[in-house]
Each structure stands twice: as structure tokens, then as C-alpha cells.
C-alpha positions in Angstrom: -51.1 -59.9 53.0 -52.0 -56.3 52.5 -47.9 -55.6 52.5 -47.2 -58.2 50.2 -49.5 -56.5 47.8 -48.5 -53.3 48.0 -44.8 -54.8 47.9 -45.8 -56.8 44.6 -47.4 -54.0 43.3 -44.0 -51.7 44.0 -42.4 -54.3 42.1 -44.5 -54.5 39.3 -44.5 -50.5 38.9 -40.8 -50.4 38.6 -40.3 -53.5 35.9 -42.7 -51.7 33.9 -41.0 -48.2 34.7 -37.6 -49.4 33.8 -39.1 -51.0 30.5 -40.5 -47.3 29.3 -37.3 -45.5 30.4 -35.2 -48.7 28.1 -37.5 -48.3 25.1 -37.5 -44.6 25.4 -33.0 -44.6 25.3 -33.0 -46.5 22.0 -33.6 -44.0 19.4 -32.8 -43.7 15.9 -29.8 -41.0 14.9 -29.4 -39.5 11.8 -25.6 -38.4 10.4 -25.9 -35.0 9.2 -22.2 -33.6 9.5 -23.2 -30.3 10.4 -21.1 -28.8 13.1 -19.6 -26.5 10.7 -15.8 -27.4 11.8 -14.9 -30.3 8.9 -14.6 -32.6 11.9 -16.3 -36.0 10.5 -15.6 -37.8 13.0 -18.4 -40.3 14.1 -18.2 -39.9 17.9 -18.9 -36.1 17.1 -22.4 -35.5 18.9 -23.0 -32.7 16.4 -22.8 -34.5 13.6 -25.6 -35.9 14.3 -29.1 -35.7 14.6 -30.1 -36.9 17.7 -26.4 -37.2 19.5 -23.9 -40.0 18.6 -25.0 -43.2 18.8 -24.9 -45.7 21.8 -25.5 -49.6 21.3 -29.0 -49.2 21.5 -29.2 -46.6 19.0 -30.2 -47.5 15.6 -27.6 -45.2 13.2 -28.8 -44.2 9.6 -25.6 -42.7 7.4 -27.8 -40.3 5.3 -26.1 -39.4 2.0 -27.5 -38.2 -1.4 -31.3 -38.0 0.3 -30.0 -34.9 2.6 -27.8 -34.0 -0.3 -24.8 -34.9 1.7 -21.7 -35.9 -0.4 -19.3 -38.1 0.4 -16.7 -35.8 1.8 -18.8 -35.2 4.2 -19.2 -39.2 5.4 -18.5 -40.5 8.9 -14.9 -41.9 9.4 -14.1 -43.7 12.7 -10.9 -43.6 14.0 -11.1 -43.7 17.2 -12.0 -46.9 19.9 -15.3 -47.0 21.8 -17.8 -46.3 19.1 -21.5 -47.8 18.6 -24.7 -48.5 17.7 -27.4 -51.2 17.4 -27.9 -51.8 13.5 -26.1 -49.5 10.8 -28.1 -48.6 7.8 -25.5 -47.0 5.3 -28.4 -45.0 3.1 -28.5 -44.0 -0.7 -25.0 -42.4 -1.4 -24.2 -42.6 1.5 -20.2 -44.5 2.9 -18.4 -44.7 5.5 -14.6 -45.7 6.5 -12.9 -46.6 9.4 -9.0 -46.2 9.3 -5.9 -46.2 11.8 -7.1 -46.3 15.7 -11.1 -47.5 14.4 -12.8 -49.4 16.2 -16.6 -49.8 15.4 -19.4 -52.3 17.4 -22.9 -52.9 16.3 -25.4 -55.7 16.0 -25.6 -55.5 12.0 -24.9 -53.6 9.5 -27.0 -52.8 6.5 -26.3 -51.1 2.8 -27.9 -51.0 0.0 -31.9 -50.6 1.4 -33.0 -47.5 -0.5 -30.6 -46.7 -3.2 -27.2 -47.5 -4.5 -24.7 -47.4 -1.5 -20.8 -46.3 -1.9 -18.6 -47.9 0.2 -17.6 -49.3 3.4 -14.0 -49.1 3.2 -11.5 -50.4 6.5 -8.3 -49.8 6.1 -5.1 -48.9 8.5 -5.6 -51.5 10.9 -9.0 -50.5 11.4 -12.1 -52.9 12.6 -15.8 -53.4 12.5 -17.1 -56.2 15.1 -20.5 -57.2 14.3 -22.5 -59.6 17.4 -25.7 -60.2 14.2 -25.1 -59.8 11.0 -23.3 -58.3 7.8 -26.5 -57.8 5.9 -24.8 -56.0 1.9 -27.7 -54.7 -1.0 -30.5 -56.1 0.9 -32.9 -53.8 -1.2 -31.3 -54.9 -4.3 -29.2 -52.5 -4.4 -25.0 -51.7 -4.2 -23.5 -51.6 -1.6 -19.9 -52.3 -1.0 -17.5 -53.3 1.7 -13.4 -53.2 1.2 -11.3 -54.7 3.6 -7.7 -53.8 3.1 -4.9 -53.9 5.9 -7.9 -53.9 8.6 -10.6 -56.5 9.5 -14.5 -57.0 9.7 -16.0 -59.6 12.2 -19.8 -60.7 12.2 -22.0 -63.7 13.3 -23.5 -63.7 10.0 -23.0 -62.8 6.3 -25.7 -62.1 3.4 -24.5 -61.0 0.2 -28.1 -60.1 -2.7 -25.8 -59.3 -5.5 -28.5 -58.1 -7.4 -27.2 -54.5 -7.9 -23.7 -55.6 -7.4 -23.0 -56.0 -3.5 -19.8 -57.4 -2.5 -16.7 -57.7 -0.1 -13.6 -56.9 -1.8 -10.1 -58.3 0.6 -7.0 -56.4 -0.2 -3.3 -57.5 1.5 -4.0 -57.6 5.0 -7.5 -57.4 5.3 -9.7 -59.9 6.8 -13.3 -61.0 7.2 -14.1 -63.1 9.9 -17.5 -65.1 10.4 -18.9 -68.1 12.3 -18.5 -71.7 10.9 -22.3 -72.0 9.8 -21.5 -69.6 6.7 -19.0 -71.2 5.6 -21.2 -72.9 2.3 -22.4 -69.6 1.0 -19.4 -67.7 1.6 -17.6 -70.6 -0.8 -20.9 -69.5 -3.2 -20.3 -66.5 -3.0 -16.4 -66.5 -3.3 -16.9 -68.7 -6.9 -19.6 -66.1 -8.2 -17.0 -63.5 -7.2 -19.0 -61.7 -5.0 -15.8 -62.0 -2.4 -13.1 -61.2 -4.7 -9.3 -60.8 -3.8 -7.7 -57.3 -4.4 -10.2 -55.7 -7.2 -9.7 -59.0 -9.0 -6.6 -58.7 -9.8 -4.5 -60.8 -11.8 -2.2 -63.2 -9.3 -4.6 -63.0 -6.4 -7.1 -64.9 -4.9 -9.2 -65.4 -1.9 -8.4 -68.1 0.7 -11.0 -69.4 3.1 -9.5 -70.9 6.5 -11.2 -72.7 8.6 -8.8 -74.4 11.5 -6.8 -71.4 12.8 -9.8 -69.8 15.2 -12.3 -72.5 16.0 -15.9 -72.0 15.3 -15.0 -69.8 12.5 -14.4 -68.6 9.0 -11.4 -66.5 7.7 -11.5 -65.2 4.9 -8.2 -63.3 3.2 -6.6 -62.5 0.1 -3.4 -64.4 -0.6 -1.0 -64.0 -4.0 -0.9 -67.3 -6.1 2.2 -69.5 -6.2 2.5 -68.6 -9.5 2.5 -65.0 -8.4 5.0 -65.8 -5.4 7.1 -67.4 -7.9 7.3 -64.8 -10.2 8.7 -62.7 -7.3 10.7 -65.0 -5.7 12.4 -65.4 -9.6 12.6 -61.4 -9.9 14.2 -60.9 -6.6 16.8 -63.7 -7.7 17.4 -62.0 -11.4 17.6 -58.5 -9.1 20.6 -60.0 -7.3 22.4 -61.4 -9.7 22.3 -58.3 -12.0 23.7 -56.0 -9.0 26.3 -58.9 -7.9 27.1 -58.8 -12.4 27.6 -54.6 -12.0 29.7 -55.1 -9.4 31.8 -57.5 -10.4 32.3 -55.3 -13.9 
């Protein structure tokens, strides 16, 4: 009995040991950019304080607080990059481009101030396992998605201080099923708008080509597709005409 105790107790010691040492690796990192080499790269250790982030690390993008402008920002393009939740801060952005890729648990703008944007373009991609939380303090705080992608489990849009997704050609916002009613909400009140809203484009929300979720892209209209199709026609006819004279 006297070794079971002490073999309980052993066991006890290290749960509690390996609990401190967990609680102790997830820290909070602060983007800073100040390595002194232009390198903005997020998986740049100096750029910020604390080390680059790991998936247990919360990651705040600091921006007009530490008087840090936005050519200073973070820009991912490379794979393997994390963090637990993403707070993009007042005047703060970020943008992932060709060879990005980006995991986290959420994602967060708009909390203490007026946000610039999230912009993924070049293939790039965000994949979020929680949510896609945009102006949760009331504030703006946009995300573009053009030619690249953005996957989460969830999807809140307070539109407050105008908070949004804009989809260009190409881009994509993936989300499960269950949002599917407010992101038709939001896509009527034009929180989700198609290319900047312009003319000829809208947004189309598919729900049968990956089961259990939402797709969400931006598509010309048929009028639009017309038009081009007719233009393409008047094109050919005009060189055959030149030719011909």
C-alpha cells in the first residue's frame, strides 16, 4: 500500500507538473517589426515581441497604439505559420499572399479601434478550427478575399463601424453548414459583397459541392457573362470584316 501511494502520488506530481509547464508555453506575442532589416515576414522571431507565435500563442497585430504604420504589417507567405486567436489591433492589417498559409483558432478585428484590412490574395489561405470573429468592439475591421481563400468553423459579422468580407474573382470563404442563415443576412445587408460592389457581380452561396459546408464566392451575372460573350462575338466579326477588306 505504501508503494501504491508513493506511485499515485508520483503520478499526481507530474499531471500537475505538465499542466504548469502547458500553461506557462501559451503566451501572448506582440508584432513589433523591429529587426531593422524590412523583413515583415510573420515567422520572423524578431518581429516580435515575445518570438513568433506557435498554436498556443495568442498573437496581437499592434498598429497605430505602438505607432506602427501599415508598411510595417505582418505578411505571410510562407506554410507552417500559427497561433491560437489573432487579434488584428487599432490600425493595425495584415495580408497573406503567394505561398501563405496561416492556422489559428479565431481571428478577431476590430476590438479597440478601427482595423485596416485582412487582405488574401495570390492563392493565399487562412484556416480557422473556431471562429471568424470581424468589428467585435464595434468597430471596422475588414477582410478581402481575392484569388485566395479563408476557412473557419464559424462567422460573426457586428457591422456597426462597417465590418465586412469583401470576395473578389477567385477568392473564397468557406464555413460550416450551421451559418448558413446569417451569412444569407448578411450577404442581403451587403456585409458580404462581391468585388467592391461592383456593377455585374454578385455573391453566390453554395451549399452541395463540400458537405457540411458553406461556400461563399463571387460570380459575374448572366447579364454580365452576356455582355462578354456578345463583345467577344462583335471582336471577331470586326477582325474577320478587316480582313476580308
Amino acid at each position: 500500500m505504501f508503494h501504491m501511494k508513493q506511485i499515485l502520488s508520483g503520478i499526481v506530481a507530474t499531471i500537475i507538473l505538465v499542466t504548469q509547464i502547458n500553461k506557462a508555453s501559451a503566451t501572448t506575442v506582440y508584432w513589433n517589426n523591429n529587426n531593422g532589416t524590412g523583413d515583415r515576414s510573420w515567422s520572423v522571431s524578431s518581429n516580435w515581441n515575445g518570438g513568433a507565435p506557435t498554436s498556443g500563442d495568442t498573437a496581437l497585430i499592434m498598429g497605430t497604439e505602438w505607432s506602427i504604420s501599415l508598411a510595417n504589417m505582418p505578411i505571410v507567405s510562407t506554410a507552417n505559420n500559427f497561433a491560437n486567436q489573432i487579434y488584428i489591433r487599432s490600425g493595425a492589417g495584415l495580408s497573406v499572399t503567394a505561398g501563405g498559409l496561416l492556422n489559428a483558432t479565431d481571428l478577431i478585428t476590430g476590438q479597440n479601434g478601427n482595423s485596416n484590412v485582412v487582405d488574401i490574395s495570390g492563392g493565399g489561405q487562412i484556416t480557422l478550427s473556431g471562429i471568424l470573429n470581424l468589428g467585435v468592439g464595434n468597430y471596422d475591421g475588414k477582410v478581402n478575399i481575392s484569388n485566395g481563400s479563408l476557412l473557419a468553423n464559424g462567422l460573426s459579422i457586428n457591422s456597426t463601424g462597417g465590418a465586412g468580407i469583401n470576395i473578389g474573382a477567385n477568392g473564397s470563404f468557406v464555413a460550416a453548414a450551421s451559418n448558413l442563415g446569417n451569412i444569407n443576412y448578411w450577404v442581403a445587408n451587403n456585409n458580404i459583397t462581391a468585388n467592391s460592389g461592383a456593377a455585374g457581380w454578385r455573391i453566390n452561396v453554395d451549399t452541395t459541392s463540400q458537405a457540411g459546408k458553406v461556400v461563399v464566392t463571387a460570380v459575374p451575372e448572366p447579364t454580365t457573362l452576356a455582355s462578354l460573350g456578345m463583345g467577344l462575338m462583335l471582336l471577331v466579326a470586326t477582325r474577320s470584316l478587316r480582313k476580308k477588306s
